[in-house]
C-alpha positions as CSV (number, residue, x, y, z in Angstrom):
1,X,0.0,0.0,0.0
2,X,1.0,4.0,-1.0
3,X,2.5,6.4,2.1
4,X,1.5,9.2,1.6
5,X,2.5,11.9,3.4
6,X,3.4,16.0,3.1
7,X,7.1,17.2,4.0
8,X,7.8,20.4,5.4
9,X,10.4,22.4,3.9
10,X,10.2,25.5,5.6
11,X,8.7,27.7,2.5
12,X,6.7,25.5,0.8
13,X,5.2,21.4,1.6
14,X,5.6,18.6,-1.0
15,X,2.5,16.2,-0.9
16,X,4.7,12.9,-1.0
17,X,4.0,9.1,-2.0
18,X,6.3,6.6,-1.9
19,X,6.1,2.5,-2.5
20,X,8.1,-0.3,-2.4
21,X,10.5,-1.6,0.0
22,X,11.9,1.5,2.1
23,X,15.1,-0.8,1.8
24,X,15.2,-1.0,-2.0
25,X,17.1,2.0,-3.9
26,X,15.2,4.8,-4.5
27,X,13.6,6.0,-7.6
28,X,12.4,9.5,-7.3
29,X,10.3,10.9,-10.1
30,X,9.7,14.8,-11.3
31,X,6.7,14.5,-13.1
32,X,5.8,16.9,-16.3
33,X,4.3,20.1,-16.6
34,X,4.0,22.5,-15.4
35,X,0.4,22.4,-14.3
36,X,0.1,18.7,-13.5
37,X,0.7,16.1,-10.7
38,X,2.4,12.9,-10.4
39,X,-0.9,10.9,-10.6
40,X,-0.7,10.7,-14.5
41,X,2.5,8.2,-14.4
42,X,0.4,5.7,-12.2
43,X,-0.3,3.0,-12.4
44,X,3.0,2.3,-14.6
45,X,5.5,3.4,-12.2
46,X,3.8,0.9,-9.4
47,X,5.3,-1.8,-11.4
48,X,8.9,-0.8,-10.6
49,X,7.7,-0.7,-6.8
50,X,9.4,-5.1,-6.6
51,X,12.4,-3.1,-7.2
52,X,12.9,0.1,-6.2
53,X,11.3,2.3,-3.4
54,X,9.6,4.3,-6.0
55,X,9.0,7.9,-4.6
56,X,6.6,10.3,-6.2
57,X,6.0,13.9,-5.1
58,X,4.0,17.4,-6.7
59,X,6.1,20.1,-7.6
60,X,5.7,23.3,-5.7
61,X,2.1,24.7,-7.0
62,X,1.0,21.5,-8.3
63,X,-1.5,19.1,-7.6
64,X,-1.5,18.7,-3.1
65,X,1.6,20.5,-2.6
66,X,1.7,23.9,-1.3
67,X,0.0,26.2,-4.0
68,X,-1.0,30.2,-4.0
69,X,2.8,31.2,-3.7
70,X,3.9,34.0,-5.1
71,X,4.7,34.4,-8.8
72,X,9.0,34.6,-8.5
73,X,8.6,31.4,-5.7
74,X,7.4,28.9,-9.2
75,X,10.9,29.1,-10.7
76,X,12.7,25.5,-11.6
77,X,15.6,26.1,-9.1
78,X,13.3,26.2,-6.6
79,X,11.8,22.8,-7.3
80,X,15.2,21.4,-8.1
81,X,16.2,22.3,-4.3
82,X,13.1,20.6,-2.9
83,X,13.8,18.0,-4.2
84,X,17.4,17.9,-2.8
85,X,15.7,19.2,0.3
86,X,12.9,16.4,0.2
87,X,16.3,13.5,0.0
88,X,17.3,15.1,3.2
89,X,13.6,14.8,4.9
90,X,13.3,11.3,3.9
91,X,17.0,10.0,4.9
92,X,18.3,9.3,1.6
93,X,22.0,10.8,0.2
94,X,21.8,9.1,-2.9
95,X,18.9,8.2,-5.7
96,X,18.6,7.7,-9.0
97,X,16.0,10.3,-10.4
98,X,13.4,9.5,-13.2
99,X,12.2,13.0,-15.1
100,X,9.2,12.6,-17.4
101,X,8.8,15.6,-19.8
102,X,9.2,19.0,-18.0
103,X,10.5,16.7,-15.0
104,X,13.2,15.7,-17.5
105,X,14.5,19.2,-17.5
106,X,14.4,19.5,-13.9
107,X,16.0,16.4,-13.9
108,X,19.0,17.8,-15.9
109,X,19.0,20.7,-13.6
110,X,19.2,18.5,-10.2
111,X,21.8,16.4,-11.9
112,X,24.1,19.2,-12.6
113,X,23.6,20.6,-9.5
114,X,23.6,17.8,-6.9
115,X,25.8,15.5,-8.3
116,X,26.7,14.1,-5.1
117,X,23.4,12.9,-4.7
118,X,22.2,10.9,-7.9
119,X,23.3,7.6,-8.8
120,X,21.5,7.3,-12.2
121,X,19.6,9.9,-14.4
122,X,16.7,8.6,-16.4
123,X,15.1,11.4,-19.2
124,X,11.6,10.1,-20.4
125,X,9.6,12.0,-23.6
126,X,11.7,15.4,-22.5
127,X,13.7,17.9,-24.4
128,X,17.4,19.4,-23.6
129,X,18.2,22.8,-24.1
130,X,22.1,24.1,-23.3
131,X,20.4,26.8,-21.8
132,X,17.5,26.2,-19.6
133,X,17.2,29.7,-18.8
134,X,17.6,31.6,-21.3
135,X,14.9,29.2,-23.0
136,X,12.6,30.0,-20.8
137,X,13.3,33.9,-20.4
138,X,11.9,33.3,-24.3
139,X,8.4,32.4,-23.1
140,X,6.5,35.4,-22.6
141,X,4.7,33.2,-19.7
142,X,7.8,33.0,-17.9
143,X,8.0,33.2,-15.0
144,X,5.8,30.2,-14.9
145,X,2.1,30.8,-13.2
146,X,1.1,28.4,-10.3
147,X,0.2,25.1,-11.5
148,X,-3.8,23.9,-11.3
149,X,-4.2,20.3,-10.6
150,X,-6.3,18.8,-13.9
């Protein structure tokens, strides 16, 4: 059975599930968007749960985790350190990270910058830019609006 759970990070909470042996390596997944939660990738990622603890979380804004923020505190730094932040709250140093479309660029982005903490990067139906930023300071929506749960 799912645990689910929200994590306090001080500034914003993550609405959290995880499944699988809390033993097994971990799998955490960025899901796509922005605008969505994680609840589009079930029920296939429940079939990696025999092997992996496979943890799923909402980005800041999205779906059950802490939404109305402030326009500037939607940014994808921001949800690349929660999710460094969120390794720390659950006791893990070291995960290998799954990032499914707009997750795949965060993905990239927490690779780069917490290299320390990944053990293998997994990029599923996402793009790569050299420039994350400067892609998105081309997109007269950026910064990005909060997320609405579908």
């Amino acid at each position: 059975m799912p645990d689910e759970l929200m994590v306090d990070l001080a500034d914003v909470e993550l609405f959290v599930r995880r499944h699988g042996d809390p033993a097994a390596p971990v799998l955490l997944v960025m899901h796509g968007g922005p605008g969505w939660d994680h609840s589009y990738l079930l029920p296939a990622l429940d079939d990696l749960a025999d092997v992996r603890q496979v943890v799923l979380f909402d980005l800041r804004g999205c779906g059950r985790s802490s939404r109305d923020l402030p326009t500037d505190a939607y940014q994808p730094d921001l949800c690349v350190r929660d999710a460094a932040a969120l390794l720390g709250e659950l006791g893990r140093d070291r995960v290998d990270v799954l990032g499914f479309s707009y997750g795949g660029q965060l993905a990239m982005m927490f690779a780069e910058r917490h290299p320390e903490l990944l053990d293998r990067l997994v990029l599923a139906s996402t793009t790569a830019y050299p420039d994350i930023a400067a892609d998105l300071a081309g997109h007269p929506e950026h910064p990005p609006l909060p997320c609405r749960r579908r």
